[in-house]
C-alpha positions as CSV (number, residue, x, y, z in Angstrom):
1,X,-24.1,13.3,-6.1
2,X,-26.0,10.8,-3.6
3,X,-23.0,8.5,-3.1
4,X,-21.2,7.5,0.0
5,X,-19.5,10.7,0.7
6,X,-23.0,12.5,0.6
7,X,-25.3,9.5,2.4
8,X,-22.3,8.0,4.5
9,X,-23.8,4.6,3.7
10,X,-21.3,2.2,2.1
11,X,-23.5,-0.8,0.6
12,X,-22.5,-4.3,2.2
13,X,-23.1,-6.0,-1.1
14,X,-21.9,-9.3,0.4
15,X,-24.5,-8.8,3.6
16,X,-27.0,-8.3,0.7
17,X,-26.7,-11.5,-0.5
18,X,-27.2,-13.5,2.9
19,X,-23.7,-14.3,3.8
20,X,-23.5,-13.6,7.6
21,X,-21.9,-10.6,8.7
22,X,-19.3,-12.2,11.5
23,X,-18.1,-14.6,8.6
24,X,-17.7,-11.5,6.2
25,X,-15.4,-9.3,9.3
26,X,-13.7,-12.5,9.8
27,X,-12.8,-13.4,6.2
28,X,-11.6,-10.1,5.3
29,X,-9.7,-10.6,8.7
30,X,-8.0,-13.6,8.0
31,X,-7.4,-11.7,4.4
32,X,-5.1,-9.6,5.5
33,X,-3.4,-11.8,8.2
34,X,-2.1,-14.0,5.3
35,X,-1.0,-10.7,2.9
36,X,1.2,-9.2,6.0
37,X,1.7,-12.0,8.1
38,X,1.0,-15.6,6.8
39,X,3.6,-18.1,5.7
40,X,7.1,-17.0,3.5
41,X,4.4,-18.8,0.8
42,X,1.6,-16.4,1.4
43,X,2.6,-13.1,2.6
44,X,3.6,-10.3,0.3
45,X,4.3,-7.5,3.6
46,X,7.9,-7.8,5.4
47,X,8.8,-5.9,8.2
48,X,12.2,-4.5,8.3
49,X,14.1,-3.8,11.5
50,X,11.8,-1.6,14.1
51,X,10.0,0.8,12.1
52,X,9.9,-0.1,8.3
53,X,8.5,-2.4,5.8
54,X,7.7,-3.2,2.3
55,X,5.1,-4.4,-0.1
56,X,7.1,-7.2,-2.1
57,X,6.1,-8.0,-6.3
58,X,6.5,-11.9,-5.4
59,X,6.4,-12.0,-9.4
60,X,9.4,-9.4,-10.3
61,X,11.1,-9.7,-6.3
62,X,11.1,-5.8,-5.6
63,X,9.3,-3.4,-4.4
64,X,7.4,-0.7,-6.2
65,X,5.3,2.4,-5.5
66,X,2.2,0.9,-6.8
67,X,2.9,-2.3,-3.8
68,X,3.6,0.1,-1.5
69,X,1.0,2.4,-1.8
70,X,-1.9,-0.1,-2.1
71,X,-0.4,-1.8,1.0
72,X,-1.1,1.7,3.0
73,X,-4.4,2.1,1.5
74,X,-5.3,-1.1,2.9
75,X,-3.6,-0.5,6.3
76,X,-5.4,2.7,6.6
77,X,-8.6,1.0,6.1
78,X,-8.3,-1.7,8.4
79,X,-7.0,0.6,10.7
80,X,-2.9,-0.7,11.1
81,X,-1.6,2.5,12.0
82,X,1.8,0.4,13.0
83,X,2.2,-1.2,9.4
84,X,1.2,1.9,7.6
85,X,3.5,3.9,9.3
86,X,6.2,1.2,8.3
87,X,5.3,1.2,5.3
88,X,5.4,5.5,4.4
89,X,8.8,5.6,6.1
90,X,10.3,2.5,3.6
91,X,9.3,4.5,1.0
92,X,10.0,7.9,1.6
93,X,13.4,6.1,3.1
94,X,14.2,4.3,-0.4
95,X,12.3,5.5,-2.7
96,X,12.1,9.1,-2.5
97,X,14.3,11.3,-5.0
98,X,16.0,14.0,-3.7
99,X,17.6,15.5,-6.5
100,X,17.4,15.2,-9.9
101,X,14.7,16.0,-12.3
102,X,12.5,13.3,-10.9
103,X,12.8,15.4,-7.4
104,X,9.7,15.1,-5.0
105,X,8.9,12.0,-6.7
106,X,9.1,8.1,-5.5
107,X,11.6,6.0,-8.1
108,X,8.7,3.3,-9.0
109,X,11.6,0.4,-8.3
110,X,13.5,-0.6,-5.7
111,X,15.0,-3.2,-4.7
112,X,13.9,-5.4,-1.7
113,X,17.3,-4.2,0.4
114,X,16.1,-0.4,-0.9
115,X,18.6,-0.3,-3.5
116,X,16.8,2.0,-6.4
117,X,15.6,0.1,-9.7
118,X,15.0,3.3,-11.6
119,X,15.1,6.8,-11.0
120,X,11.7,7.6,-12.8
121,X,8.4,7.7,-11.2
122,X,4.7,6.0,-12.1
123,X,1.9,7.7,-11.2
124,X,-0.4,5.6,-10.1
125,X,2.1,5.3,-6.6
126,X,2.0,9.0,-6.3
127,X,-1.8,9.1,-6.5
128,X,-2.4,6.2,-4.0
129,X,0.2,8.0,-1.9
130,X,-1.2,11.0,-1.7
131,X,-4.9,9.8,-0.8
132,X,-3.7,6.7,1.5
133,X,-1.5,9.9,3.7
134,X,-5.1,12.1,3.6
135,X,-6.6,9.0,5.2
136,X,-4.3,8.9,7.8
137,X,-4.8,12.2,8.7
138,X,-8.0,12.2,9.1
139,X,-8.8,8.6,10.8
140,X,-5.5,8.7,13.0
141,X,-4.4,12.3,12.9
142,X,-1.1,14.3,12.3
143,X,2.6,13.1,12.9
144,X,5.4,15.5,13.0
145,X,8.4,15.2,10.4
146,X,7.1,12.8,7.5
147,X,4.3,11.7,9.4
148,X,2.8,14.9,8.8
149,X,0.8,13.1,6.5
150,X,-1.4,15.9,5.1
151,X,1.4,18.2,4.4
152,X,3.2,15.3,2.9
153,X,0.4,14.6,0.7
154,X,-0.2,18.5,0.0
155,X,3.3,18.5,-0.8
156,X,3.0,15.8,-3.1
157,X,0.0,16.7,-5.0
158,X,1.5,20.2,-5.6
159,X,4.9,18.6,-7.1
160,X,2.6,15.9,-9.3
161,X,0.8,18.8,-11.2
162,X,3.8,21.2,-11.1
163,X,6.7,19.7,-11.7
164,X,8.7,21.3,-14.5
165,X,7.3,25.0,-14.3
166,X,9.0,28.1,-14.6
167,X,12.2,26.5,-16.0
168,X,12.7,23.3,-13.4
169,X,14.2,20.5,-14.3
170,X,11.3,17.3,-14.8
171,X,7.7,17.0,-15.8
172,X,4.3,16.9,-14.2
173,X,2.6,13.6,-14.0
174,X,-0.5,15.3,-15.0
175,X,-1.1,16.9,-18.9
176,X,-1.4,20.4,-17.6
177,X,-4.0,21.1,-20.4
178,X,-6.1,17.9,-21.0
179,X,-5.9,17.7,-17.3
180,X,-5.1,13.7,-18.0
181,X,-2.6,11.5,-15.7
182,X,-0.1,10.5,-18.0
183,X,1.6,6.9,-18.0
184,X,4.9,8.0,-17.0
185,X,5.9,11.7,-16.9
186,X,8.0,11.5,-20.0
187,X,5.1,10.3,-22.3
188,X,2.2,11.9,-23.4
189,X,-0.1,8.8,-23.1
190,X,-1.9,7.3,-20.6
191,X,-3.0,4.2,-18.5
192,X,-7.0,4.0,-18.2
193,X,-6.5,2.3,-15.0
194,X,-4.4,5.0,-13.4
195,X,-7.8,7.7,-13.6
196,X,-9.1,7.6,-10.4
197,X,-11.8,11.1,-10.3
198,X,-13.0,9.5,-6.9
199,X,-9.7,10.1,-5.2
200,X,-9.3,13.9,-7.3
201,X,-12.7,14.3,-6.0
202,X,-11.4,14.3,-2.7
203,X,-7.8,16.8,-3.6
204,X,-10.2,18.8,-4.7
205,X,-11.0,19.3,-1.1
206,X,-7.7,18.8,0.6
207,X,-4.8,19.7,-1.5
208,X,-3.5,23.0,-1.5
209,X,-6.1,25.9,-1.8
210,X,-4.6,27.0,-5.1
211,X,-4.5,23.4,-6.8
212,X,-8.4,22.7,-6.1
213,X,-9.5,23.6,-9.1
214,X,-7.3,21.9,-10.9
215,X,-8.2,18.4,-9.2
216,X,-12.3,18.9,-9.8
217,X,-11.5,19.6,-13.7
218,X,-9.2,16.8,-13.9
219,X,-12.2,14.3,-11.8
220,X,-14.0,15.6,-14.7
221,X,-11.6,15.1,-17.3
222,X,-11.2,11.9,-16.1
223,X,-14.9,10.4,-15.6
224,X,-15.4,12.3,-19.0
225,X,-11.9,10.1,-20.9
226,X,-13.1,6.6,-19.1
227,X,-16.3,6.9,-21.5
228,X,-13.8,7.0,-24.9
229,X,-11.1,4.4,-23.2
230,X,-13.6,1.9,-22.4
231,X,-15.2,-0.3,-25.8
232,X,-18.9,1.0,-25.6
233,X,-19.9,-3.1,-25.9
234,X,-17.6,-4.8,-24.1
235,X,-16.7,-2.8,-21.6
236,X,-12.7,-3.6,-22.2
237,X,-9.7,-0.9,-22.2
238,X,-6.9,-1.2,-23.1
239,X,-3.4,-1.4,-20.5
240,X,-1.7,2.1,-22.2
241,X,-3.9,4.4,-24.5
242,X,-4.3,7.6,-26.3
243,X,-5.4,11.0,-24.8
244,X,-8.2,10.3,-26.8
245,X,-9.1,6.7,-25.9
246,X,-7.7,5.1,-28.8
247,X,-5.4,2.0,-27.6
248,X,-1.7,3.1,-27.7
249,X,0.3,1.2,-30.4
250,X,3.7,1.0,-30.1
251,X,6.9,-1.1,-30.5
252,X,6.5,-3.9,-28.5
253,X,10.0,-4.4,-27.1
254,X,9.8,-0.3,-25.9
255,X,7.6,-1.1,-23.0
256,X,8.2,-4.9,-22.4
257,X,5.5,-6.0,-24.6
258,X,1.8,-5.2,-26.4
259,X,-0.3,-3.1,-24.0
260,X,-2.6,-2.1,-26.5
261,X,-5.3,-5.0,-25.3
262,X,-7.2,-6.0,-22.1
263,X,-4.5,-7.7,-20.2
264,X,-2.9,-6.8,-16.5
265,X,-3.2,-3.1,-15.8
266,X,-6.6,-2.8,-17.6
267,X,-8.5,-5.2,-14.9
268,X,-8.4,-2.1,-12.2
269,X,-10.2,0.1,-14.6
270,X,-13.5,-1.5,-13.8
271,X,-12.9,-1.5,-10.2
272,X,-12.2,2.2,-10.2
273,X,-15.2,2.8,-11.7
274,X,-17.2,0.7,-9.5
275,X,-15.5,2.7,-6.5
276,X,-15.8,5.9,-8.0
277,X,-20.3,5.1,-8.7
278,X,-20.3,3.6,-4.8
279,X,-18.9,7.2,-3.4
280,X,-19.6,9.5,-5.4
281,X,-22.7,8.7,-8.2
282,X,-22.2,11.3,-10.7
283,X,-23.4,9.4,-13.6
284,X,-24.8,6.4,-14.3
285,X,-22.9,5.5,-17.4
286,X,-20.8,3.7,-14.6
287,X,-23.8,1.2,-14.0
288,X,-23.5,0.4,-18.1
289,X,-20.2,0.2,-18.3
290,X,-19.9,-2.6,-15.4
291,X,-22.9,-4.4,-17.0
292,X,-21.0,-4.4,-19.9
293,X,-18.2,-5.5,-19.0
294,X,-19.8,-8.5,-16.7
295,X,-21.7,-9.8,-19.3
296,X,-18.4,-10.0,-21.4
297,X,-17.2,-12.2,-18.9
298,X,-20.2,-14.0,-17.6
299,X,-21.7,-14.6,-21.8
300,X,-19.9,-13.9,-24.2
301,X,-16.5,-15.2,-23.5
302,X,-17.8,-17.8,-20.6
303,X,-15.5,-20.3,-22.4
304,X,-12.6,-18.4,-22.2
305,X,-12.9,-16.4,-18.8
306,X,-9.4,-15.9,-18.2
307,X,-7.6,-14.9,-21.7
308,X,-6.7,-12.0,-23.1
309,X,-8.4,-10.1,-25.3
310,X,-8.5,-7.7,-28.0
311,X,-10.6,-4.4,-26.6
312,X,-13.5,-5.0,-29.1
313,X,-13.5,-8.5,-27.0
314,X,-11.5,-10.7,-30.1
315,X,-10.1,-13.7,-27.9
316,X,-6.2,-14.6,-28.2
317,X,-4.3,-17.2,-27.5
318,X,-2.6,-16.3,-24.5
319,X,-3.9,-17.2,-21.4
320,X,-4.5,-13.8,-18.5
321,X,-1.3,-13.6,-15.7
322,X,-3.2,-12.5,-13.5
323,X,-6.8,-14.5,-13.4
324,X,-7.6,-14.0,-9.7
325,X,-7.2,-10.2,-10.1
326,X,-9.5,-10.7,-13.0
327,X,-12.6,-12.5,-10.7
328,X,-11.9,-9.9,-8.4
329,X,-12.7,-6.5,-10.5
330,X,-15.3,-8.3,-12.3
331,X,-17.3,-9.1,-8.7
332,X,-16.1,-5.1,-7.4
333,X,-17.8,-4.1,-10.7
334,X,-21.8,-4.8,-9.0
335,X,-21.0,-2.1,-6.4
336,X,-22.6,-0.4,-9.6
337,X,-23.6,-3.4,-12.0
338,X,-27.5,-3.6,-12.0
339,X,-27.7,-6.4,-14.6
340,X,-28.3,-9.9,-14.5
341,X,-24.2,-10.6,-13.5
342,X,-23.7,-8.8,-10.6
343,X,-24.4,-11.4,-8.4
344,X,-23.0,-14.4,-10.5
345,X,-19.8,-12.5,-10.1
346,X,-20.0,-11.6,-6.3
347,X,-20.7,-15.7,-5.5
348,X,-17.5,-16.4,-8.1
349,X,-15.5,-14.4,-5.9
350,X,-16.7,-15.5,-2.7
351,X,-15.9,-18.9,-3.6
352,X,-12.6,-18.3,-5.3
353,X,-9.7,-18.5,-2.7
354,X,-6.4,-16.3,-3.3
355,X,-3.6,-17.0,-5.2
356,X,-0.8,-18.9,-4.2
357,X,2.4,-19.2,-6.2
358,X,4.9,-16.4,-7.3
359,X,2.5,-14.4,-8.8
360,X,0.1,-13.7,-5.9
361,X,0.9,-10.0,-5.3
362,X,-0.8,-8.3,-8.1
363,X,-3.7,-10.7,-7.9
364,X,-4.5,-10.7,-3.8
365,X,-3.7,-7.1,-3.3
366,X,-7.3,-6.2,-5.9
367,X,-8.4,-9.3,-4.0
368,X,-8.2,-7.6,-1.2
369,X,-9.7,-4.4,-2.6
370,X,-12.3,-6.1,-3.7
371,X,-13.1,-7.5,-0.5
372,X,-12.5,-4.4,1.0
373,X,-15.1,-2.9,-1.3
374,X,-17.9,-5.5,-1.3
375,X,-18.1,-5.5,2.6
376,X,-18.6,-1.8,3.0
377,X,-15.2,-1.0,4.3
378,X,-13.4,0.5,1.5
379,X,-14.6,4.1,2.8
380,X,-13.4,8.0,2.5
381,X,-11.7,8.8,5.6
């Protein structure tokens, strides 16, 4: 591995290309000071009372573990120990389950007054969780009671992967053979975007002693599933698939709608494996894969840049929710792209603004990600 976490060096793609590095600290600045702070228009972060806040889904008006988690990953980052810490105690305020079979996990819904949606977890809160509370620890240090964050993310990790042994109620959120992240820990399918072997990488070191091995095999059952998920020419996944790659067909009206195609969840698939290349480097089938899926973008459907799309990269009707979100993995994609796109989609990002409107959430927090990760400050704390 000759990543980050070996060199320490987290490339400043945007610095590469000659943008100045005081406008670069200042934009991603001024990035998160509309997110938590700008206008009821702009913001998606509200502070409640003296010590809590939430992420809010300005498309769906609630608040859910993926929000909330991605909004302490960023604060962590940026170093907003006060927002973070507002943020962990919303959650594990409202959305923590007590009892029940879902027990030790975060109910993925809640209303914006902390009223719980559902009672069922989604494991891609519980992951970001987990890594965003090791983060803390390390860059800020430990609290006591629930800002403990290393125990609480020890704890956490240890219910994700044994949830339902020895006769308990529940399920774990990973397959405890395949070694997989499943969608939702009633299924036994998956969400390509949810794999993120950069962050198991890391529980590998810092869960509890007994569950390290577990979190290297699953970084490599992971890296080793993102090579069958993804469509070996044009780079596409699809939102909810097999344990074998396959797209997941179901019944459209049990999950809302097809998700067997390239549409929202699918666009941070790229970005994870752009993230996962810039710290770690294990293989460099994550350089052809971001090629691949830039020059999807960038050639072959330049016409059509912000559809939807079949896997194999048929175009439909239907225009994308979430197009920002869409520039923005496609520019975090050159932190391993070395074709002729990765810049073309760095500049297109630079000079595409964020969203405005009720759907900004989903689309300005991979903004932000992005930005995070282009500038060399998306880092392993």
């Amino acid at each position: 591995m000759n990543g980050a976490f070996a060199t320490g060096h987290y490339p400043n793609v945007f610095a590469q290309l000659g943008y100045p590095q005081q406008e670069i600290e200042d934009r991603l600045n001024r990035i998160f000071e509309i997110l938590f702070y700008g206008t009821p228009e702009q913001r998606i972060y509200h502070p409640v009372g003296d010590d809590m806040g939430y992420m809010e889904d300005t498309g769906n008006h609630d608040a859910r573990t993926e929000g909330m988690s991605y909004g302490m990953m960023m604060c962590v980052q940026l170093n907003k120990k006060e927002e973070f810490d507002r943020l962990w105690k919303w959650a594990r305020t409202y959305m923590y389950m007590e009892t029940g079979a879902n027990a030790g996990y975060f109910a993925w819904s809640c209303a914006t007054d902390g009223t719980k949606n559902a009672y069922g977890p989604a494991p891609d809160g519980e992951e970001f969780f987990a890594m965003a509370l090791f983060f803390a620890s390390h860059r800020w240090g430990d609290g006591e009671g629930i800002f403990n964050y290393s125990a609480e993310a020890r704890s956490l990790l240890h219910t994700c992967i044994h949830k339902g042994e020895n006769g308990e109620p529940g399920r774990a959120m990973w397959d405890p053979q395949n070694k997989l992240i499943r969608f939702i820990t009633e299924v036994d399918f998956t969400d390509p975007s949810y794999h993120l072997p950069h962050f198991y990488e890391l529980f590998a070191l810092w869960a509890e002693e007994a569950d390290r091995p577990f979190w290297k095999s699953a970084a490599e059952a992971s890296r080793a599933y993102l090579k069958k998920a993804c469509h070996p020419v044009t780079g596409l996944c699809a939102e909810y698939a097999e344990f074998d790659g396959t797209p997941h067909q179901d019944n459209p009206e049990t999950w809302g709608g097809r998700h067997d195609w390239y549409f929202s969840d699918s666009y941070r698939t790229v970005a994870n494996i752009a993230l996962d290349y810039s710290w770690f480097a294990v293989d460099d089938w994550a350089c052809a894969e971001a090629d691949r899926l830039q020059k999807f973008f960038c050639e072959t459907v330049q016409e059509h840049p912000f559809g939807i799309y079949e896997v194999d990269g048929t175009v439909l009707e239907s225009k994308a929710l979430h197009p920002v979100a869409i520039t923005a993995v496609n520019a975090q994609a050159s932190l391993a792209a070395k074709g002729t796109f990765a810049v073309q989609c760095v500049k297109t990002f630079w000079d595409t603004p964020l969203r405005t409107g009720d759907r900004r959430y989903y689309d300005n927090c991979l903004y932000l990600f992005a930005f995070l990760a282009l500038s060399g400050h998306y880092r392993i704390w």
